[in-house]
N, C-alpha and C positions, 0 to 999 in steps of 0.2 A: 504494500500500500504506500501510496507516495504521498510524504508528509508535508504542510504549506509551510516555506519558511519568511523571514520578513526581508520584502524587498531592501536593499542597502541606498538603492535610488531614488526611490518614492515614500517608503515607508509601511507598505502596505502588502496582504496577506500572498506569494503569489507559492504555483508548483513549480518547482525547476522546470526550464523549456518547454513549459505547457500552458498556463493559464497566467492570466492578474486576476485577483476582485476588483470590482469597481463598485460605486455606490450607483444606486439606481438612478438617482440624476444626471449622474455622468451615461450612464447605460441608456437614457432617454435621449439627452446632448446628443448622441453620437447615431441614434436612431434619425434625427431630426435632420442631423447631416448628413448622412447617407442619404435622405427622401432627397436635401437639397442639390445634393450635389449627382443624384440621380436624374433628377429634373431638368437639369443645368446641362449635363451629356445631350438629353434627347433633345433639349432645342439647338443644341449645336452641332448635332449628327443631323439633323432635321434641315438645318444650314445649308452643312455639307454635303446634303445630298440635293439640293437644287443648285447648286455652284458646278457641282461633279456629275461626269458620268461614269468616274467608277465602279468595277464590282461592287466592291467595300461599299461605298456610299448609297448603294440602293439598295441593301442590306442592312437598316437600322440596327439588327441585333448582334450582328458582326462588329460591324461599326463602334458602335457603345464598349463592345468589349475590348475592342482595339484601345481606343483613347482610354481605357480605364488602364489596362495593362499598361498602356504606353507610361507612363506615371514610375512603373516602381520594375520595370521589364526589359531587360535587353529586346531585341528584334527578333532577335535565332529563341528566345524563351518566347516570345508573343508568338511566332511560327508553330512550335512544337504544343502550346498552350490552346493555340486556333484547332490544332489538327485534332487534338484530345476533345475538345468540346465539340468539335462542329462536324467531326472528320477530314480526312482529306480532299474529299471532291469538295466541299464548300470553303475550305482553309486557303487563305491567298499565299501570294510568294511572299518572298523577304523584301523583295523590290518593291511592290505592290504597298506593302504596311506603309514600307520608307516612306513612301512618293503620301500614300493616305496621310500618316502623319504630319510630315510639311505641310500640305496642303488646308490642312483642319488647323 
């Protein structure tokens, strides 16, 4: 059984490599920005897709995932993450994301 110990950075209860507590308003905060910043993707893939006629951009759900990965994702990880999710026939090239990305 894995014991909580007390973070050294924060203070607070966490499992080694696994989990933090949070209090439930922070646990709301973060609910609130996800909606917001979920919202914020769709009008700007929504954008991008009347600017573009890329695969990608006529693809809202590709898309969204693209620019969210693109944040914290190498390219060759957004490739290999695209083919996982969506598969390979729908997963774009590495060129494709590039070009998406600039472009958005």
């Amino acid at each position: 059984m894995t014991v909580p110990e007390k973070c050294q950075q924060c203070g607070r209860l966490a499992f080694p490599g696994e989990a933090v507590t949070i209090s439930s308003d922070e646990y709301q905060e973060l609910l609130a920005f996800r909606k917001d910043r979920e919202a914020a993707y769709t009008h700007h893939v929504s954008k991008v897709r009347l600017a573009s006629r890329s695969r990608i951009a006529r693809d809202p759900e590709l898309a969204q995932f693209i620019l969210q990965a693109a944040e914290t994702m190498l390219i060759k990880e957004i490739v290999a993450a695209c083919e996982e999710r969506f598969g390979v026939e729908r997963a774009p090239s590495r060129s494709s994301i590039h070009r998406f990305i600039h472009q958005a």
